[in-house]
N, C-alpha and C positions, 0 to 999 in steps of 0.2 A: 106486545105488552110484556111477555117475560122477559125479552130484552133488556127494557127497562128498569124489570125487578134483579134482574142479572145489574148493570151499571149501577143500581144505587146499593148493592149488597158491595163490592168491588170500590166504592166510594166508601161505604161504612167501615170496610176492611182495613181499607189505608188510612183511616184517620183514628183509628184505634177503639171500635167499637166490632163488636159481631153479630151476624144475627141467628137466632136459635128456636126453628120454630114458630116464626111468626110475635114474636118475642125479643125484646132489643137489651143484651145483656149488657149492660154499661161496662169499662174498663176505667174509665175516667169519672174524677168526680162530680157527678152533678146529683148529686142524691135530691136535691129539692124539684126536680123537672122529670122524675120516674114515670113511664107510661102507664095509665090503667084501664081506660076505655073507652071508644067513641061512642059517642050518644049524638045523635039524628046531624048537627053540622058539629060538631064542640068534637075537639080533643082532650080529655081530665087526664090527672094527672093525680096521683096518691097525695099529695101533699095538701090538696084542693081546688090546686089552678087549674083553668083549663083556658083552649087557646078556640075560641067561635072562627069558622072557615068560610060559613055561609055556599057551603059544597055539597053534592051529592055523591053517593056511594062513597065516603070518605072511609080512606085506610091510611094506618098509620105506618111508617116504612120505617124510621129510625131518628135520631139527633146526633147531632157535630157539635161538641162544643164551643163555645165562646168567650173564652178565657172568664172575668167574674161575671159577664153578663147573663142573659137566657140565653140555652143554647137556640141551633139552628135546627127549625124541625122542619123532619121531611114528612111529608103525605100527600097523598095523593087524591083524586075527585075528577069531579065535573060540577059545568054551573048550573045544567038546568036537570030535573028528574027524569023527564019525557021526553029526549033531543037525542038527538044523533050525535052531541057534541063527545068528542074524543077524551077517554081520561086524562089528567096531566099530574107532572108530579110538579109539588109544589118545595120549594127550601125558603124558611123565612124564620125569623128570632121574632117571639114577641116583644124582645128589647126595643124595637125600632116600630113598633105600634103596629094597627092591622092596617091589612090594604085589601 
């Protein structure tokens, strides 16, 4: 698993973004898509958006932007609460609806 928090830090790195903490400092602008907090499957967002995952243990890891679009957010989960099922990390824009 830290692997994985190692490659998606090293992906946030090169696309012009850092992480700080647990805490995704933006370099670029997307001020309307700022992280605020996970609530039970939902990603919020300061602005008032938030993005529903329909996940458990959901963490937020960072975003990539998307030129005017939403950006690309990443977090992470599982589908079921009680399962053996593996965490995965997820990358997805709500520009392009949910899946």
């Amino acid at each position: 698993m830290k692997l994985i928090y190692a490659l998606a830090t090293v992906i946030l790195l090169n696309t012009g973004f850092t992480t700080d903490n647990n805490h995704t400092r933006q370099t670029k602008n997307t001020s309307e898509w700022i992280f605020d907090k996970v609530r039970a499957h939902t990603l919020e967002f300061k602005n008032g958006k938030s993005y529903n995952t329909d996940l458990y243990d959901l963490k937020y890891i960072g975003q990539v932007a998307n030129n005017n679009k939403a950006p690309f957010l990443i977090f992470s989960g599982r589908e079921c609460l009680e399962c053996d099922a593996n965490i995965s990390i997820y990358i997805h824009s709500p520009a392009n609806g949910h899946t």
